[in-house]
Structure formats: C-alpha cells, structure tokens
C-alpha positions, 0 to 999 in steps of 0.5 A, spaced: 402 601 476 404 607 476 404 612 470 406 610 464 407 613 456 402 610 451 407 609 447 415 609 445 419 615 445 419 618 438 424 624 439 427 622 446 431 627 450 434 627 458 432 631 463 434 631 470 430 632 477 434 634 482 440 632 479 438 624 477 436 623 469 429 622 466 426 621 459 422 625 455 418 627 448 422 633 445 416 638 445 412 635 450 411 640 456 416 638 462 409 637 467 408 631 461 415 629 462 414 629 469 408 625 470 410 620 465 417 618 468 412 617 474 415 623 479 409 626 481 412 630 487 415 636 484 414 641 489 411 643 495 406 648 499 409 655 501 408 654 508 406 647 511 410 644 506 405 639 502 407 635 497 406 638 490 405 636 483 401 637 476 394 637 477 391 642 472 396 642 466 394 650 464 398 653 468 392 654 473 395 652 480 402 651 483 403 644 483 408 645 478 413 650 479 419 648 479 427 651 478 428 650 471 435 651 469 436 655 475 430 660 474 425 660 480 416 659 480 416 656 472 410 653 471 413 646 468 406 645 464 407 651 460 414 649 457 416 644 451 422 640 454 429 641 451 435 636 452 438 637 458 434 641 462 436 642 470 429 641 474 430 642 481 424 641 486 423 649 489 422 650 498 424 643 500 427 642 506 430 635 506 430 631 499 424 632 494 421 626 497 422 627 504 421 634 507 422 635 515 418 641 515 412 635 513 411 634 520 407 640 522 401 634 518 403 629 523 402 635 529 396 637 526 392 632 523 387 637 521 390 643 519 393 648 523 392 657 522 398 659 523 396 665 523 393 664 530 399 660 532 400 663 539 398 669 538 397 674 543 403 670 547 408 675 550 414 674 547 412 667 543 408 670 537 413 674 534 418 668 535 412 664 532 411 669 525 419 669 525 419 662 524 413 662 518 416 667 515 423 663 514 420 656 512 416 659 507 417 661 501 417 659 493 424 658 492 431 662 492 433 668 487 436 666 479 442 663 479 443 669 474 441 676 472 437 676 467 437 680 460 432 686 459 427 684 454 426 688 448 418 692 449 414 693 442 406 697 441 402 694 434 396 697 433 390 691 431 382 690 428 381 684 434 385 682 440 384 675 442 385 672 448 384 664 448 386 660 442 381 654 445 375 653 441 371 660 442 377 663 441 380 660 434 372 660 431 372 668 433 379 669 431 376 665 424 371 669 423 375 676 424 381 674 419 376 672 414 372 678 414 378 682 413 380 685 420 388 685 422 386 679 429 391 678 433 390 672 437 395 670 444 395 664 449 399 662 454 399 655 453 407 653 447 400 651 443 395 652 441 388 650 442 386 650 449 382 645 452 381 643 444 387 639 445 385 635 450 379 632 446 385 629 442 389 629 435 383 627 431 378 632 433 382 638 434 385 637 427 377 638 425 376 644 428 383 647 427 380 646 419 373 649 420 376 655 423 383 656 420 387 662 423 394 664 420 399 661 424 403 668 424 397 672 427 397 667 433 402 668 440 403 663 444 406 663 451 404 669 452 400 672 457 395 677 456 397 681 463 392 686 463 387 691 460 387 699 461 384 705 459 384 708 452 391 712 452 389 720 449 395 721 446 397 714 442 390 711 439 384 715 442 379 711 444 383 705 444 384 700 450 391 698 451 392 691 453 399 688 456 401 683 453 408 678 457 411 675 451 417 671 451 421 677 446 418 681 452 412 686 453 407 687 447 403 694 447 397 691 444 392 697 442 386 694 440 380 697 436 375 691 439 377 685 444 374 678 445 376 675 450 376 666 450 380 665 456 376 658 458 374 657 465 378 654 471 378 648 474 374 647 480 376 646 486 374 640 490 373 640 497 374 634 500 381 632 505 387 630 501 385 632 494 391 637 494 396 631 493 399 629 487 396 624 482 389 627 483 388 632 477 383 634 474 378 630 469 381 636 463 388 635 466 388 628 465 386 628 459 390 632 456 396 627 459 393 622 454 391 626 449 399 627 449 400 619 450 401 619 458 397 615 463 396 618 470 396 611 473 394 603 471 388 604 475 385 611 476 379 613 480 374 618 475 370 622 481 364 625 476 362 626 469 364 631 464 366 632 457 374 630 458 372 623 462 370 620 456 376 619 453 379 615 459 376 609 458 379 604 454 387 608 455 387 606 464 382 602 468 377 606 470 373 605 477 368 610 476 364 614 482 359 621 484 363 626 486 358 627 492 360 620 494 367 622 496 369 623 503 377 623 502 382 621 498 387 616 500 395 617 500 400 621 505 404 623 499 401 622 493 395 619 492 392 612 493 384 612 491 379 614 495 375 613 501 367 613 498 361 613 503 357 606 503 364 602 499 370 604 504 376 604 501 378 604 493 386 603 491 387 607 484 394 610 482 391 617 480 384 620 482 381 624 476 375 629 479 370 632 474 368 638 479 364 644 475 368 648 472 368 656 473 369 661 468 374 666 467 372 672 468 378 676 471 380 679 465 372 682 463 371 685 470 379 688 470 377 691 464 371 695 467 365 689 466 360 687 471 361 681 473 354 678 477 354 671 481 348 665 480 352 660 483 359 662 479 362 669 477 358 671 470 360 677 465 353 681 466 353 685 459 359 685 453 363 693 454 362 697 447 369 694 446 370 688 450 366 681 448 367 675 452 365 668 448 366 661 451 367 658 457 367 665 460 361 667 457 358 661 462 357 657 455 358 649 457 363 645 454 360 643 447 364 645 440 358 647 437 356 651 442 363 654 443 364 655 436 358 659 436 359 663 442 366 666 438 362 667 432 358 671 435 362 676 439 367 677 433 360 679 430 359 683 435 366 686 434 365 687 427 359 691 428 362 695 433 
C-alpha cells in the first residue's frame, strides 16, 4: 500500500500540485503533505532529470523543491502548509510523473559524464555543452518582484545555532544563568532531531530544559560567522542571520554552535529515488502521524528506527546487505545479496550520520577527519556541543554536551 496518515485530518486544508487538489493538516510541512497524499515524485535532478522527492525532511537535500505559489527552489520540508497553496513540480520537461529528458537513464544505464560527453570532438562538444546548459536548471524566475525585507543588528550574551536537543539544554542553561540567549533554527519548530523521538518525549525534554519562546527564531538560518566589526561591538563576531522579516545582524559575546548532523549518504544504485528516506526522515513523517509506506524495507539500526515497529510493517536488513534499491521511478524494495529481491513501498536507511561542522570551520575552527569531519578544539568564542561535536545520538548524552559548552560560554 501506499503512503497513508495514522490518523484522520484534524484541521484539514487543500493544497494543489500541479494543479490537481490534495489534503493536508494545516501546520504540517508541505514535504509531509505531500508524502502522505502518496506524491512522491516532487521534482527532479538539475541535469540527467531523475526523479525527486523527500528524503531527509530538514531541509538537507534537494528532494523537496518545488514552486511554491510561484516562487522557485523552496524546501517544502521547511514550510507549514496553508490553505490554498499552489505546488508545482520544478525543471520537468513533460508531466511530474513523466519527463522526456528521463531517457538519458535508458541510453545510459550506468550513469553518464556529461562533462566528458564529446569532448575534444570538433565542433559537437560546444553543441553538446550547449545542450546541457539548457536542460539543466532549478526552475524559472518568480512569477513576481519580490519586496525588500527590512534588515535589524541586537546585541546578545549567547548566540544559538540549533534548537535540538544540544541546543535548547545550552540555551536552558545560558537563560537560567542570566544571560540574554538567542536561540535560531531553520526548522518552523523547534526541537530538531527531538521531534522525531515523538510527542511524549519531546515534551519531557522541552520541561527539563525550558527556553523562553520568544528568545527563540524559527525558520531562520544562520547564513554565516565573521570577524569582529572595529567600529560596532570590538571584539565581537558578527553572525548573519536570514530570517523571514529579513537579515538579522547578531553580534554575539559567545557562540554555541548545535546545528546537529547530517544525514549520510548511501551508496548503493538507486538510492536517490523517491521513497528511500533516511531512518530520522522517516520517523519524523511518523512522529507527524504519516507512513512512508504499509511495508517498508529498515536497512541498518539507529536510535530512529526503533520507532517504526508497530506503525508500518517492517522487513528489517544490514546496511551492508544491500546491493541496490529496486524502482525506475519511486522505490520498490530492495535487492539484498544472498535473498534476492524484497518488495516494500519505502526504503528507510540508517547509514552513520556526519556532524555538521561547516559553521565551526567558516568561523575559523579546525576541523580533523577520523572517519568523519571533527571540530579540532572549541574558539575562544565559539563552542560546539552535540551531534557536531561528534557525540552520538543519546538525550542524555546530548543534553550534557550542551550544558557543557554553555558553561564554557559563561566562563568565557
């Protein structure tokens, strides 16, 4: 079967893809919307044109852009559906279910450069990167001019960066000890990877570590770190913030930096196609009361696979045992060395996740790979704590992490 809801619509609304009607929870996120009204294929590849859609749900990959209400490349996984919303699918040469420049997979089965393509033939390789150029792309201009948004600077005691569980028991700590914390996630709510453990526990953890609501930002982005300003704030960094009212000027005195980890990727054939999502994607659709599928293929083990059990039937394997994921379109199960084929209507992976230390190393960190990319040592001002920090996926163990760096902070 395909993807369903757990549960009937409490506040139902409509939205349209492509201009055909679908039901959605007012508040959820579109990608959710999507997902359960079983349209998987949102969009597709820049160049080769393979289908698309959500596979990690926190706005880390591109399988959820789409033309939201005539603007290009939005991540549909970051914003709450609202009444009468227009989704269209982005870069589709044909329907959203059929694209003609899909044929390049059927030329070239096993992949293709395209970069290489006739190159060094006289004459047919400029005819060859002429073509590429115009069958790639994101999407076409706005349908409209969009507005100046107003800009703002505030000065802060603590900036930050992550509302998961690292980040509220920081921003907890910093708030109780008196310091004036900002606190900014991309996510429309709070709690990162939290939420994905479900409403229970996420509403425990919220109550061990309470952070005012209005010291937190939500759907904004913390776009990057800079040096210290001489002439506003000496010896404070400044950190540009993208926010829905617009940029945010944050100068902080100290940094604390809980933007989680990404999910990995897995390399095995076919495992861009829509329905393969990652095991904390997958729980997050749950947490929010959608499957991915009746029967779903769990390749691997975390701490967000546990929660599938009991909600979708479950054919559990080794990550290693998989050779390929089946589907031309959207995925069909899985080819498993020693077993042959197994039908799902999803595939959920548990490949090792990566900490996110982009933010550290911009702001000057070293960054040393054992395996995985590592913060070296915290800056004088700058504390990373979680995920990022390299700490496995445990509340506890997370929640101390944060409580640490804020310490640091403090004593800074």
């Amino acid at each position: 079967m395909p993807a369903r809801r757990l549960a009937p619509l409490v506040r139902p609304i409509t939205l349209t893809l492509d201009g055909a009607p679908f039901r959605a929870e007012a508040g959820e996120t579109v990608a959710s919307a999507l997902v359960a009204a079983d349209r998987l294929v949102v969009a597709r590849s820049p160049k080769l044109h393979r289908p698309r859609g959500p596979a990690c749900m926190v706005g880390g990959c591109d399988g959820c852009l789409v033309r939201l209400d005539g603007v290009p490349n939005v991540m549909s996984c970051l914003v709450p559906a609202e009444d009468g919303m227009r989704v269209e699918t982005q870069n589709v040469v044909g329907t959203r279910t059929t694209d003609l420049l899909r044929v390049t997979d059927w030329f070239f089965p096993h992949g293709i450069d395209h970069h290489h393509l006739l190159a060094g033939v006289p004459g047919l390789s400029t005819v060859m990167q002429g073509i590429a150029r115009r069958v790639a792309g994101l999407g076409a201009l706005p349908d409209a001019v969009g507005h100046p948004l107003a800009s703002d600077a505030r000065d802060v005691d603590a900036l930050v960066v992550g509302s998961g569980p690292s980040g509220l028991a920081a921003a907890s700590r910093l708030a109780a000890r008196g310091a004036d914390v900002l606190v900014v996630d991309d996510a429309p709510r709070p709690g990162g990877s939290l939420r994905a453990l479900g409403a229970e526990a996420s509403a425990a953890f919220h109550a061990r570590h309470p952070v005012p609501p209005e010291r937190v930002y939500l759907s904004t982005v913390a776009a990057g770190i800079y040096a210290p300003a001489p002439s506003r704030a000496p010896g404070r960094r400044e950190v540009l913030l993208a926010a829905p009212t617009g940029a945010i000027v944050v100068r902080p005195r100290a940094i604390v930096l809980a933007p989680g980890a990404h999910d990995g990727a897995w390399l095995v054939p076919n495992a861009d196609l829509p329905g393969v999502l990652s095991s904390r994607a997958a729980a997050l659709l749950v947490a929010g009361g959608v499957t991915p599928g009746e029967r779903v293929v769990v390749a691997g083990a975390d701490a967000f696979t546990a929660g599938l059990a009991g909600r979708v039937e479950v054919e559990r394997v080794r990550l290693e045992e998989v050779e390929a994921v089946l589907g031309s379109s959207r995925a069909g199960g899985v080819i498993v060395a020693g077993r042959g084929k197994l039908r799902a209507d999803a595939v959920v992976h548990a490949s090792p996740r990566e900490p996110r230390f982009e933010l550290f190393q911009q702001a000057g960190g070293a960054v040393r790979f054992d395996g995985r990319f590592l913060p070296e040592a915290a800056l004088p001002d700058v504390h990373v704590a979680g995920e990022a920090a390299g700490v496995a996926f445990d509340l506890d163990a997370l929640a101390e992490s944060g409580v640490a760096a804020a310490d640091r902070a403090l004593a800074g």
